[in-house]
N, C-alpha and C positions, 0 to 999 in steps of 0.2 A: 299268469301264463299257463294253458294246458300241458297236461304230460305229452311228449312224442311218443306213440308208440318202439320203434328203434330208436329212440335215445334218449340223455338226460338232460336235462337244462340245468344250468349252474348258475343262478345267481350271486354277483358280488361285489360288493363297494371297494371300488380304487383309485389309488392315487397316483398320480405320475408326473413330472418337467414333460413326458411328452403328452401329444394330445392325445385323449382320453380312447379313441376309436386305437389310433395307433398301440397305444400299450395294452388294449384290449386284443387285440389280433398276435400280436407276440405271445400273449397268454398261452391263447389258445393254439399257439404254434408250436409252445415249448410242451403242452399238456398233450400232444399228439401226436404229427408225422413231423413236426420240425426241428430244428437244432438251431446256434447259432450262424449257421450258414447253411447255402442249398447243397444239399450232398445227391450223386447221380440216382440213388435207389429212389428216391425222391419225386415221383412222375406224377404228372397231374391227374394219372386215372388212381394212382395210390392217394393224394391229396383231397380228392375227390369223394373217395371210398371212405377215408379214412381219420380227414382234417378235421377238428372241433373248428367252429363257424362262430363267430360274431353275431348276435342277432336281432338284439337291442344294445344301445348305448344312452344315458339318461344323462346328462350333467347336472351336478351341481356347484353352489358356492365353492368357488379356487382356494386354498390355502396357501397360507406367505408361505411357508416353512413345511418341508415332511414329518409325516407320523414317526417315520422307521430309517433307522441310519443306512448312510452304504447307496444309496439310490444315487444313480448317473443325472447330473444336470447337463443338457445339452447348453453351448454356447447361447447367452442371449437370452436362455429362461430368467424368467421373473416371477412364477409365480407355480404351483401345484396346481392342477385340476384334479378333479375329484369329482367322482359320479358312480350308478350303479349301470353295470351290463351283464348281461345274460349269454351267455354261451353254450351252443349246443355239441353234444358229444354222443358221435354214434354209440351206439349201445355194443355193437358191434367188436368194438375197440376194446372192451374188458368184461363185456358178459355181468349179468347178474350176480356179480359177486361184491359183496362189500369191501374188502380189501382191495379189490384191484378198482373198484369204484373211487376210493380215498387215491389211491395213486392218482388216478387223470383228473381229479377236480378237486383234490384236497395234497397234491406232492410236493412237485419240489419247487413250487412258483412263488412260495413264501420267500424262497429266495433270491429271487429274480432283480437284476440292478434297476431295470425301467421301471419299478414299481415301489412307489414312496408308501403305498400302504394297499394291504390287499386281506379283505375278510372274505369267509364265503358263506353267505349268509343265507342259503337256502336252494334247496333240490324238488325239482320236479322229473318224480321218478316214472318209469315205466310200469305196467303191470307183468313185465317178467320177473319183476322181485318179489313181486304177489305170488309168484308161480315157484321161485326158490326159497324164500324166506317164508316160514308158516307163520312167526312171528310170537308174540304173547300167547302162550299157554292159558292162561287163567283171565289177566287182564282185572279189570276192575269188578264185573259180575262173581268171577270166580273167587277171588279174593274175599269179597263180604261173605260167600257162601262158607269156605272155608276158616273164618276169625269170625263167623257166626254175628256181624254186622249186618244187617240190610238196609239199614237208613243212618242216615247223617253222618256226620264226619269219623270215620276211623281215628281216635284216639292209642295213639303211641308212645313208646319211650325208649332211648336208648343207655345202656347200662355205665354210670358213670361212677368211680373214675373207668375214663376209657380205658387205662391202662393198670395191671400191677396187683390184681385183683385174684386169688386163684378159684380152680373152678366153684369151690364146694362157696365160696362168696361171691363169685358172680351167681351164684343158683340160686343164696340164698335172695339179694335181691329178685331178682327174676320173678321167686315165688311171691314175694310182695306183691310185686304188680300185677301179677296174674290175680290172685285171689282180691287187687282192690279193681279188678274188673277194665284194667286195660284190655287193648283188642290188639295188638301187637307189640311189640319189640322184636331187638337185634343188634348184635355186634356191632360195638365202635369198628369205623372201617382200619381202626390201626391194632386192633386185635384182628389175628389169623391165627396162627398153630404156633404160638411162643412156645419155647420150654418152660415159662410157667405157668401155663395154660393148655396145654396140647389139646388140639381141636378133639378128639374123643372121647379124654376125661369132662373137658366142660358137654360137650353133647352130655353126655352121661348123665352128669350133675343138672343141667337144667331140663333135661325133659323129665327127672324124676320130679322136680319142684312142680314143672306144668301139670306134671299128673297128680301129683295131689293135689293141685290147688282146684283143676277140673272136677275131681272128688269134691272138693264142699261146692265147687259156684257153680257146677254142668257147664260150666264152658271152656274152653282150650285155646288157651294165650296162642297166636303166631307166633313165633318166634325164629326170625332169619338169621341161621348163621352163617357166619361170613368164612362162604371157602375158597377166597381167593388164593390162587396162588400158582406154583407153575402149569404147563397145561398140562405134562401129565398127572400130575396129582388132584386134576380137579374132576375125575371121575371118583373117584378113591374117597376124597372130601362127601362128595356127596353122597355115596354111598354108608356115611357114616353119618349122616343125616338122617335119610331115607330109613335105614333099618333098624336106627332110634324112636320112630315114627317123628320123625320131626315137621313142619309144616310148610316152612319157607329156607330159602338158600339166598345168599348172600354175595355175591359178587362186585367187585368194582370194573365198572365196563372198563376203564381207559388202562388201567392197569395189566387184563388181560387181552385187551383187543375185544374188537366185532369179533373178530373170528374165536376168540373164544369164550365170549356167550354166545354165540352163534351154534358152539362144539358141548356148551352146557347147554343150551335150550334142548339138543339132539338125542339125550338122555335124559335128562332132568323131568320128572311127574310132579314137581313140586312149582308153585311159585319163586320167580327170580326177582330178588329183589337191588335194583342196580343204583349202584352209587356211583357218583360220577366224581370220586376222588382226583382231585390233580384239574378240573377242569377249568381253574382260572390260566393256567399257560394256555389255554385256546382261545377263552373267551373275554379275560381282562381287558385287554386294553382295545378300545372300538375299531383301531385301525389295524387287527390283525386278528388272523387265526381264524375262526368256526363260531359262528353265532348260535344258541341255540335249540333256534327252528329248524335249524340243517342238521343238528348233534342229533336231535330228541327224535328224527325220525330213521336215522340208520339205528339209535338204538331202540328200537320198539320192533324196527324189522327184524335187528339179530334177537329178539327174543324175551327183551326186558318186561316184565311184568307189571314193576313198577320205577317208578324213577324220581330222584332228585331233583328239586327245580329250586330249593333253596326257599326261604321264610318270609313273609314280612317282616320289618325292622330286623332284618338278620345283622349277625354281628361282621357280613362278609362283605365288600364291593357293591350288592346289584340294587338298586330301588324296587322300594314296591310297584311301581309301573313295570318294571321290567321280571318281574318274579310273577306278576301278573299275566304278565305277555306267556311267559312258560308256562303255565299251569295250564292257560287257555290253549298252547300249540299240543302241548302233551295230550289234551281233551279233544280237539282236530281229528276227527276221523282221517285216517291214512290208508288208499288205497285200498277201501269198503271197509276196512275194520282198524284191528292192530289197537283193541282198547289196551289202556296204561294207563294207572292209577298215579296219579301225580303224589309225591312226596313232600310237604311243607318241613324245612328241621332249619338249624342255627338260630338259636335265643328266640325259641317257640314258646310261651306261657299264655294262657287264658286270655289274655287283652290282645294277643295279635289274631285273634279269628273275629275280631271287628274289622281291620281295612282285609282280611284275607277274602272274607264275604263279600265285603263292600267293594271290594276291586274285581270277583270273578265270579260272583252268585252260582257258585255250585257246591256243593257240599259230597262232590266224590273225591274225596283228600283222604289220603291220610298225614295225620298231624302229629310228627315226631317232638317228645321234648324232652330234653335232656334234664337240663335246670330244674326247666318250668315245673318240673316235678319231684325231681331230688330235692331240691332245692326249698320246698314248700313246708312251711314252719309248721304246719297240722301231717306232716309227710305224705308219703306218695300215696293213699287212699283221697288224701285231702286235694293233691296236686290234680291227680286224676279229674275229680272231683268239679273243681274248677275250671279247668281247660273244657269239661261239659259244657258247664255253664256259660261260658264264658261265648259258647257256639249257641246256646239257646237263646241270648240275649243278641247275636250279631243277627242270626237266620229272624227273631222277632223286631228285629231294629228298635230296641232297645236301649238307652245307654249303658252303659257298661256299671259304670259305681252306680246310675240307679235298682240295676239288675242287682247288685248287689248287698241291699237292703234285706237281710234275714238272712244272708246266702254267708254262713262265714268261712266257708274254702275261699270262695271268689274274691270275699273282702281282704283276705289276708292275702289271698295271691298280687293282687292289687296295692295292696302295704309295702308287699317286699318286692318284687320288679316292675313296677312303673315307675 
């Protein structure tokens, strides 16, 4: 379905005891000019001006039973219907803005009694968000330019234990990885500015290790710190980044809102690098919340850089078909641009950049790994080392343990997580 110029299209799978057309039109009654009942302000030229519309209705397969509790059965139902419909919403009615965008097509319908299950699973936007939102700063070009990558997969890691570490031992790792020639890291998203770790001292302590390690390798580890946190403090954070010379910034979109990467993209000259901590309350369970294709493109308009889409054989909920489905929406040109480097992380080591290849034949990733790297019996030069290879053997369609014949990072990576 094309973008309307005045307005958005809302795609989204629901469920209802009523008929599917009917629970569709309440939707978009309750997202608009309607209430529970007709109230006098309520005129057909306002309804007109101002109503979200029905615009397709698709059915599918009925279910015995609802997704989601609390749904009204009318007398005599027997059965759920279930289908995708599309609903249009003036533009009109909330302007280019992302927040007031989530109100009329991501608010309060989740709670709706006619509705046994309701996801929204996808936005055809307007080009006035083109016009409001500048979007990715950097984006995936600028990111290699700047972690000094220009081809193949960005090789990453994040600093583990996530937690409990002080600065001058988060730094000293850090300098490890730098000097065995990773191209990024960054804050576990449950480090922020603890008392023991205050976001300043660790700035401190890890861009002193970046900088020496750039002294022997000529090159300058990314490093995104994560400066989540309230909104006024997140000019403050970053500026304590910034005049570290630091590379990358760190935020969790869901945490602080669109609107506040949107209020970080506004200042920020560095790469954002967006996590999407907390994302299973949207996205778990199929008959509720934000799928997403709808998530991944209001965050790239507020600004995100790069983004999480989560791992092959990750240790969390989604299939590699569906981790696949992200990587390739996240790669989706949006509204002529809006690049964003897709994120691969949870139980990332050397052997999953075989189905990550094999499922999305691109190699504009970056490939965070926790484990896969700490974890690695020849340590993290070795682990590095490996998750290389381990991409030279998927992009050569290669097998894996025959790649790893003479290769003994690969072999041993192979020994201890497969």
């Amino acid at each position: 379905m094309t973008a309307q110029l005045d307005a958005v299209v809302a795609r989204y799978y629901v469920e209802s005891y009523f008929d599917l057309a009917h629970a569709a039109a309440i939707l978009a009654g309750e997202q608009s000019t309607g209430t529970f009942v007709r109230v006098r302000g309520e005129t057909d030229a306002l309804r007109g001006r101002h109503g979200a519309t029905v615009v397709e209705v698709e059915e599918l397969e009925p279910h015995a039973a609802p997704s989601l509790p609390g749904a009204t059965k009318p007398p005599g139902a027997t059965r759920v219907n279930a289908g995708h419909v599309a609903i249009r919403f003036p533009l009109e009615n909330f302007g280019p803005s992302l927040p007031n965008l989530l109100a009329a097509v991501a608010g309060n319908l989740f709670e709706l009694r006619e509705l046994a299950g309701i996801r929204l699973l996808d936005l055809d936007l307007p080009e006035a968000f083109a016009a409001r939102y500048p979007g990715p700063r950097f984006g995936i070009a600028g990111t290699r330019v700047l972690a000094d990558a220009t081809a193949g997969p960005l090789v990453g890691s994040i600093i583990k234990p996530s937690v409990g570490l002080s600065p001058d031992e988060h730094a000293r790792l850090v300098g490890e990885l730098a000097e065995a020639g990773a191209d990024f890291c960054k804050d576990d998203e449950l480090l922020g500015n603890p008392p023991y770790s205050p976001l300043r001292e660790r700035v401190r302590a890890v861009m002193a290790a970046v900088e020496r390690a750039e002294r022997k390798t000529g090159r300058r580890l990314m490093y995104a710190f994560n400066i989540t946190d309230d909104i006024q403090n997140l000019e403050r954070n970053y500026a304590i980044v910034r005049d570290a010379g630091g590379t990358c910034v760190m935020a969790c979109i869901n945490l602080i809102g669109l609107g506040g990467i949107s209020y970080v993209r506004s200042f920020c000259e560095l790469p954002i690098h967006g996590h999407r901590a907390m994302i299973g309350a949207l996205m778990r369970h199929p008959s509720l919340g934000i799928a997403f294709r709808a998530y991944q493109k209001l965050a790239r308009l507020a600004g995100a850089d790069h983004l999480h889409t989560s791992g092959m054989n990750n240790k969390f909920y989604e299939t590699n078909e569906e981790v696949a489905a992200s990587v390739r929406d996240v790669l989706t040109p949006l509204l002529g641009g809006y690049s964003c480097l897709p994120v691969l992380s949870s139980s990332q080591w050397a052997g999953t950049a075989e189905p990550t290849y094999a499922l999305t034949h691109t190699t504009d990733v970056l490939m965070v790994c926790g484990g896969g790297i700490h974890a690695h019996p020849g340590g993290v030069a070795a682990g590095i080392e490996s998750v290389r290879q381990g991409w030279e053997a998927a992009v050569a369609g290669i097998p894996l343990r025959s790649y790893a014949d003479g290769r003994t990072a690969l072999r041993e990576a192979i020994e201890t997580f497969a």
